[in-house]
C-alpha positions as CSV (number, residue, x, y, z in Angstrom):
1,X,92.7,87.6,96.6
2,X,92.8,87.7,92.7
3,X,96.2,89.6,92.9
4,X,97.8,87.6,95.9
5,X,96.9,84.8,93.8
6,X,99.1,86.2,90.9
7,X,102.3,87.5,92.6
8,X,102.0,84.9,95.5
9,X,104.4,87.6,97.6
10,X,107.0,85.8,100.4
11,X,105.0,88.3,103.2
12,X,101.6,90.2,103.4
13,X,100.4,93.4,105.4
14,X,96.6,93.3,106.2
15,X,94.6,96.3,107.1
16,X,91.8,94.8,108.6
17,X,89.8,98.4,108.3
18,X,89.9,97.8,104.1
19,X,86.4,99.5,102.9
20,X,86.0,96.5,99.9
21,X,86.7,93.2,102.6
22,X,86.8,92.6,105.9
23,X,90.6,92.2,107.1
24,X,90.1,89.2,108.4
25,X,88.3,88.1,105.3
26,X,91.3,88.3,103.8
27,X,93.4,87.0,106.1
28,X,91.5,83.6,106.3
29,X,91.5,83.8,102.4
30,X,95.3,84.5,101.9
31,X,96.5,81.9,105.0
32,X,93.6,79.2,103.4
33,X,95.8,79.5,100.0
34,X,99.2,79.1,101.6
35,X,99.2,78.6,105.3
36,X,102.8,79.6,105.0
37,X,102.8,83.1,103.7
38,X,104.3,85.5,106.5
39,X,101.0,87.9,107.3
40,X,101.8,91.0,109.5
41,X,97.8,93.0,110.4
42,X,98.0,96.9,110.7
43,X,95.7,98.0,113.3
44,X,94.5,100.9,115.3
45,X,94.9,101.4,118.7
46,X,91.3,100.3,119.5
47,X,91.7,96.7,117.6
48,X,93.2,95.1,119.6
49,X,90.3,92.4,120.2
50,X,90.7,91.8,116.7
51,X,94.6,91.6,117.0
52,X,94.3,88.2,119.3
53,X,91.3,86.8,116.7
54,X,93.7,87.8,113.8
55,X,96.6,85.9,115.7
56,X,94.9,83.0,116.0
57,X,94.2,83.0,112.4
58,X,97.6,83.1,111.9
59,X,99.0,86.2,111.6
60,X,102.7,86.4,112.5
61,X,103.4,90.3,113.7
62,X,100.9,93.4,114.0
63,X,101.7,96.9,113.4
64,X,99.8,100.0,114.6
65,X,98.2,102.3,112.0
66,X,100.3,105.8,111.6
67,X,103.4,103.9,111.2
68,X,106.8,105.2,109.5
69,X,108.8,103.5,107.0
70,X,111.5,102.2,110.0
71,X,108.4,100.4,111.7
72,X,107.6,98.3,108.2
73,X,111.1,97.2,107.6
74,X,111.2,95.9,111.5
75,X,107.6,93.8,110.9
76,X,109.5,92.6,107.3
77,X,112.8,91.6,109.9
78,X,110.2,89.8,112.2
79,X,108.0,87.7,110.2
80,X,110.7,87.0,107.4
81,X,113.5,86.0,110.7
């Protein structure tokens, strides 16, 4: 949160499987400073649970874990418009 809080960056990726915070943790913390930041959650295959709870947090996108370069600059297109 301390550097989000310094670069205040247009768009955020979230691994919710971070070993310091829970990703959702963060999510709340980062949407609670500026509901209007564009958040896009990386995930595994088996989080998708937490997908639909990170959703209704507020994230705007979701990309699975494993991902190339092509699928980042899609989520960027998405959540930016």
């Amino acid at each position: 949160m301390q550097t989000y809080q310094t670069i205040k960056p247009d768009t955020v990726f979230v691994d919710v499987t971070r070993p310091e915070k829970d990703g959702l943790e963060a999510l709340n913390g980062v949407c609670g400073v500026d509901p209007e930041t564009k958040v896009t959650k990386v995930i595994t295959l088996e989080q998708i649970a937490m997908t639909i709870l990170a959703a209704q947090s507020g994230v705007k996108d979701y990309m699975i874990s494993l991902f190339n370069p092509a699928q980042v600059t899609t989520a960027l297109q998405k959540v930016l418009g």
